[in-house]
C-alpha positions as CSV (number, residue, x, y, z in Angstrom):
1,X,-20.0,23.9,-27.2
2,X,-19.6,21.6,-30.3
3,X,-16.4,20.8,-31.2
4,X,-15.0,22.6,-28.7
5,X,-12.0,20.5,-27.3
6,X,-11.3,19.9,-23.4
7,X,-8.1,21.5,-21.9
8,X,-5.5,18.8,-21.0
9,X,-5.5,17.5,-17.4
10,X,-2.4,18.9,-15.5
11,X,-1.0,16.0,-13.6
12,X,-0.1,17.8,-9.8
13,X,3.1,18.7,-8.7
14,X,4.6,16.5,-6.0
15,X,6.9,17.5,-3.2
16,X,8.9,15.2,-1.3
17,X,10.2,16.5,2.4
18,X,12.4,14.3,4.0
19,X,13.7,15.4,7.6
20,X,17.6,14.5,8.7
21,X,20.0,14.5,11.4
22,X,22.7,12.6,10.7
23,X,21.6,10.6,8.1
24,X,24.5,10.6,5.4
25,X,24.7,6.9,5.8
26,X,20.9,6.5,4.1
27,X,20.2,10.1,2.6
28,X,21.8,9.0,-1.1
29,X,20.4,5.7,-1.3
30,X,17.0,7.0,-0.6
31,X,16.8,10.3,-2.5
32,X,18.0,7.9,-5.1
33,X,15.1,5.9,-5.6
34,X,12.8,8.7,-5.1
35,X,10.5,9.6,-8.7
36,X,12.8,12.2,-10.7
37,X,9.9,13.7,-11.5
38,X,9.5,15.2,-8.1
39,X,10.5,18.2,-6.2
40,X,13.0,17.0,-2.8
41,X,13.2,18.9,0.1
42,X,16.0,17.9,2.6
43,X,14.7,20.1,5.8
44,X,18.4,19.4,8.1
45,X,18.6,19.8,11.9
46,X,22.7,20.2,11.9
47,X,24.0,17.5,10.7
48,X,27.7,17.2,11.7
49,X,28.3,13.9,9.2
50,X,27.9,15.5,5.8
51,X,24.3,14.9,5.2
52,X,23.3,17.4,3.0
53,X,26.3,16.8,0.6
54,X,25.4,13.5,0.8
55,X,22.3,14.4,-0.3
56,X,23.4,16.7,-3.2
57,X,25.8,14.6,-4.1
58,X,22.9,11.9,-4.5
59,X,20.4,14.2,-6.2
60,X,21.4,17.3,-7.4
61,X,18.4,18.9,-8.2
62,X,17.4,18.1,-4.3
63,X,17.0,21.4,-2.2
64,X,18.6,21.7,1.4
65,X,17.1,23.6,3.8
66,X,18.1,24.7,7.6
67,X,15.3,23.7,10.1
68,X,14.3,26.9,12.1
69,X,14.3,24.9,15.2
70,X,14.5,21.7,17.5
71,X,12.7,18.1,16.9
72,X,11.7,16.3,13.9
73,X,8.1,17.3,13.8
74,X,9.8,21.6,13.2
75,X,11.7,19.6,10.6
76,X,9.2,18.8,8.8
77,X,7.2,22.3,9.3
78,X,10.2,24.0,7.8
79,X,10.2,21.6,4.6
80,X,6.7,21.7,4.3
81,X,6.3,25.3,4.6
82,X,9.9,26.0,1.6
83,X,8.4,22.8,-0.4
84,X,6.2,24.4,-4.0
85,X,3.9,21.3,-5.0
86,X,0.4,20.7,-5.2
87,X,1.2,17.5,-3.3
88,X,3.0,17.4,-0.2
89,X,4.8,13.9,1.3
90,X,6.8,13.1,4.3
91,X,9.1,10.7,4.2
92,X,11.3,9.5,6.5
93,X,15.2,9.5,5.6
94,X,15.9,5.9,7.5
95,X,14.1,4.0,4.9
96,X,11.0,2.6,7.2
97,X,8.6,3.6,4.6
98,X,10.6,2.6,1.5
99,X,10.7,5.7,-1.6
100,X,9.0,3.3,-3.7
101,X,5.5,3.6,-1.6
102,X,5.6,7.3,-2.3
103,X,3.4,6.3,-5.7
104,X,0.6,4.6,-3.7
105,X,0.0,7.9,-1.4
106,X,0.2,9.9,-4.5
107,X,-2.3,7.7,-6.1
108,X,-4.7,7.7,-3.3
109,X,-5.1,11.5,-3.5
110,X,-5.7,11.1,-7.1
111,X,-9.0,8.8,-6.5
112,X,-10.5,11.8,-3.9
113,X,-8.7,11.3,-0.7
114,X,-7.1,14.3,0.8
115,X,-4.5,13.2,3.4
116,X,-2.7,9.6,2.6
117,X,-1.2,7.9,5.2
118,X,1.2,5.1,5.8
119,X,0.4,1.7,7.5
120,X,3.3,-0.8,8.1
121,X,1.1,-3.2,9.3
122,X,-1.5,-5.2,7.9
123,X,-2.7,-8.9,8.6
124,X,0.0,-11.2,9.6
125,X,3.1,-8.8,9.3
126,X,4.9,-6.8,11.7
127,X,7.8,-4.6,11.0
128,X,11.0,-3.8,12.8
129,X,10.9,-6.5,15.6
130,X,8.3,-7.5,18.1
131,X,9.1,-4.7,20.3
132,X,8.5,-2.1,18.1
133,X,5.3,-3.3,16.8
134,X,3.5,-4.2,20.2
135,X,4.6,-0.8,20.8
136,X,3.3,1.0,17.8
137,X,-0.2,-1.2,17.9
138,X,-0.2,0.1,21.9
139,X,-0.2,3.6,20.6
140,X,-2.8,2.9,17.6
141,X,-5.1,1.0,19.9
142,X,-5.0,4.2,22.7
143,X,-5.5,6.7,19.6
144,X,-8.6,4.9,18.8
145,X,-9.7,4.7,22.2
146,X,-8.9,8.5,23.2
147,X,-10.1,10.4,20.1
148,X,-12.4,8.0,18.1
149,X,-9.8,6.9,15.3
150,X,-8.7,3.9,13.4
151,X,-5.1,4.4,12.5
152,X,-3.6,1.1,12.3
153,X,0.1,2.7,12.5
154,X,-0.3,6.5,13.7
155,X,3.4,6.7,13.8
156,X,4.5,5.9,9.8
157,X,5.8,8.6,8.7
158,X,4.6,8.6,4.9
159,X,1.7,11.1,4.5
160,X,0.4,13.0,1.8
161,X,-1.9,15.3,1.4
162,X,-3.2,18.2,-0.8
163,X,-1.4,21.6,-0.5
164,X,-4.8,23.3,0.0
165,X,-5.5,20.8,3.1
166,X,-2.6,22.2,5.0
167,X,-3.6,25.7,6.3
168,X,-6.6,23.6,7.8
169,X,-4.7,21.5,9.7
170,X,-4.0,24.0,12.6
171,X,0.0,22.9,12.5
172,X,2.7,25.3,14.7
173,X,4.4,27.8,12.7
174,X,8.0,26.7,12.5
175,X,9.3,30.2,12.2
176,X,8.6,31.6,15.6
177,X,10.9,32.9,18.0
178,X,12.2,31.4,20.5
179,X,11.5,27.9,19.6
180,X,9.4,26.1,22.3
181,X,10.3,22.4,22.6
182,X,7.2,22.3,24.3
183,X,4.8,22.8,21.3
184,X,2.6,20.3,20.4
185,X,3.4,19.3,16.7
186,X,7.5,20.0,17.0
187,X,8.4,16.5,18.0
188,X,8.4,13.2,17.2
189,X,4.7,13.4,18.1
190,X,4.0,15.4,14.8
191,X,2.3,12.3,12.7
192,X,0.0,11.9,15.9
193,X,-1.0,15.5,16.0
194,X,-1.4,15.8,11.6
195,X,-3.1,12.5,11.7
196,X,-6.1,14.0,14.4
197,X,-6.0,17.3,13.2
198,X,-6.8,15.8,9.8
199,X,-10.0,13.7,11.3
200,X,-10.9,16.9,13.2
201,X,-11.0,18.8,10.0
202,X,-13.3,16.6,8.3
203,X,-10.9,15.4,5.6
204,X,-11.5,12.5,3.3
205,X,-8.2,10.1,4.9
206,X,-7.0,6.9,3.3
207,X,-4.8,4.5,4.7
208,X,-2.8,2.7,3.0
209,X,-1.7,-1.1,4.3
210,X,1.1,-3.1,3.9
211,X,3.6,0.3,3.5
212,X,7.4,-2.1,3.3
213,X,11.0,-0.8,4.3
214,X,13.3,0.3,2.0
215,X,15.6,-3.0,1.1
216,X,18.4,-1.5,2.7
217,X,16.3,-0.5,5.7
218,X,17.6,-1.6,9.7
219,X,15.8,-1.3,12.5
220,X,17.2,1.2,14.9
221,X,16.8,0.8,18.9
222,X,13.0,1.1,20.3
223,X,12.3,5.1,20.7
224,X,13.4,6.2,24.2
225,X,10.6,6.4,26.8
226,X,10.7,9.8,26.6
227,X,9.4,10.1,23.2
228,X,6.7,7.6,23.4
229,X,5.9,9.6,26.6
230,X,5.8,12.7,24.3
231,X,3.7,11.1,21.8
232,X,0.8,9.9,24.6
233,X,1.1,13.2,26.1
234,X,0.3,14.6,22.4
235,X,-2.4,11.7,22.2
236,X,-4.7,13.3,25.6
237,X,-4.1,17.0,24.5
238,X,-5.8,16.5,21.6
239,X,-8.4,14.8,22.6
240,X,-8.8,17.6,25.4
241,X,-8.5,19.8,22.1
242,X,-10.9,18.3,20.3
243,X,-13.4,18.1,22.9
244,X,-13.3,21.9,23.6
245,X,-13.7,23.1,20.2
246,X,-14.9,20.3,18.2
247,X,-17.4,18.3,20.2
248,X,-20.3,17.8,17.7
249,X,-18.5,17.8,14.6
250,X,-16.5,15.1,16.2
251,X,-19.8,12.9,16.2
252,X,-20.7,13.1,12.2
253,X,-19.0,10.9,9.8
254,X,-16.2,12.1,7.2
255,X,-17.3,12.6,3.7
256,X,-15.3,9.4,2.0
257,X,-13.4,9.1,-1.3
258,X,-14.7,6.7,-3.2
259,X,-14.4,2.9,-4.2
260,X,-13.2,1.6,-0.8
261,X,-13.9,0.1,3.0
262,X,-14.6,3.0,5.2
263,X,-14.3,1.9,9.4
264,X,-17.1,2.9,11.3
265,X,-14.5,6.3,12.2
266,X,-14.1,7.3,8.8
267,X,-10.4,6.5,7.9
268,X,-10.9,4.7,4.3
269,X,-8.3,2.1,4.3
270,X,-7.4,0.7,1.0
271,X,-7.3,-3.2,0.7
272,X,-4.0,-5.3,-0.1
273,X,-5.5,-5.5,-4.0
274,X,-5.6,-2.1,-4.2
């Protein structure tokens, strides 16, 4: 009608979950950088060294919350599942994804993309020492081979995505009883299972390269054998998953946000100009 004036455009409200065990060392520092403007949910597996004081103390506006169970992937169910925004992010607590990337997967949501996620690599640059990154491109190159996908780093753990994408994803719930260490999704395999369970939902996914530490970031030891074991384990269930259920819809391309270079797989990744 004319003359009739358009509502404002409510900007989304953005949650940041950040999963700890004994992180009091880095919690401050990090929840420090993190946008004010956000919501911060600390989801704590027992920390015994004062992390979520550390993490009030830091941010005092920050919420705490108990994890229900075992392993960092129930971590991050339980913040996900107490966090209120309209835009969910993971964020790991030792500062491998630095807080000031957090924009950029925001951002990429806003331009049509419904899951954001996290590459540390990009042309010419490794993170973390050569170990880790043979490693990491290992378990990106057998992703791509196994299920069809072209996650350069499958195991950053910044991701967002859109509160309405979640209930899609198929993800444990973190509140049953007992807790099964055994579930796929609870451990350290979580970022494999929410990244494929994405792509198997037809979401529009953008990567986004060249993700840097926090300044204050140190490498920690190479994960245990036992995790990365975990992680490939998680990697051939969910292909056997996906072939069960999803078969044909597996074949179709994903419907793409816009203005970018989309692999032949359907991950959009943004380029270093972006």
């Amino acid at each position: 009608m004319h003359g009739q004036e358009e509502s404002p455009r409510v900007a989304p409200t953005v949650s940041v979950v950040v999963p700890t065990l004994n992180e009091s060392h880095n919690i401050g520092r990090l929840l420090a950088a993190v946008d004010p403007s956000y919501e911060v949910v600390v989801s704590d597996g027992g920390s015994v060294d004062g992390t979520p004081e550390a993490a009030h103390a830091a941010r005092p506006s920050c919420r705490v919350v108990r994890q229900s169970g075992r392993g960092r992937g129930n971590s991050l169910l339980t913040g996900l599942r107490s966090a209120t925004g309209d835009v969910l992010v993971t964020l790991d607590a030792d500062g491998s994804a630095g807080p000031h990337e957090v924009p950029r997967a925001v951002a990429a949501l806003a331009s049509g993309a419904d899951l954001a996620k996290g590459s540390r690599i990009r042309a010419h640059r490794t993170f973390g020492g050569t170990g880790r990154t043979l490693a990491d491109l290992v378990l990106a190159s057998t992703a791509a081979a196994l299920l069809g996908t072209a996650f350069a780093d499958i195991c950053c753990g910044l991701t967002a995505m859109r509160r309405s994408v979640l209930p899609r994803l198929g993800l444990p719930d973190d509140r049953r009883r007992p807790t099964d260490p055994s579930v796929l999704g609870d451990g350290v395999e979580f970022d494999v299972v929410l990244a494929f369970r994405a792509v198997d939902a037809g979401l529009s996914i953008q990567e986004i390269p060249g993700v840097q530490n926090a300044q204050w970031y140190e490498c920690r030891a190479d994960p245990a054998f036992s995790d990365r074991a975990r992680i490939l384990r998680a990697l051939l269930l969910e292909r056997r998953r996906a072939a069960r259920v999803h078969r044909a819809r597996l074949a179709l391309p994903l419907r793409t946000a816009p203005a970018g270079r989309l692999s032949a797989t359907g991950v959009r990744r943004m380029t270093d100009g972006d």
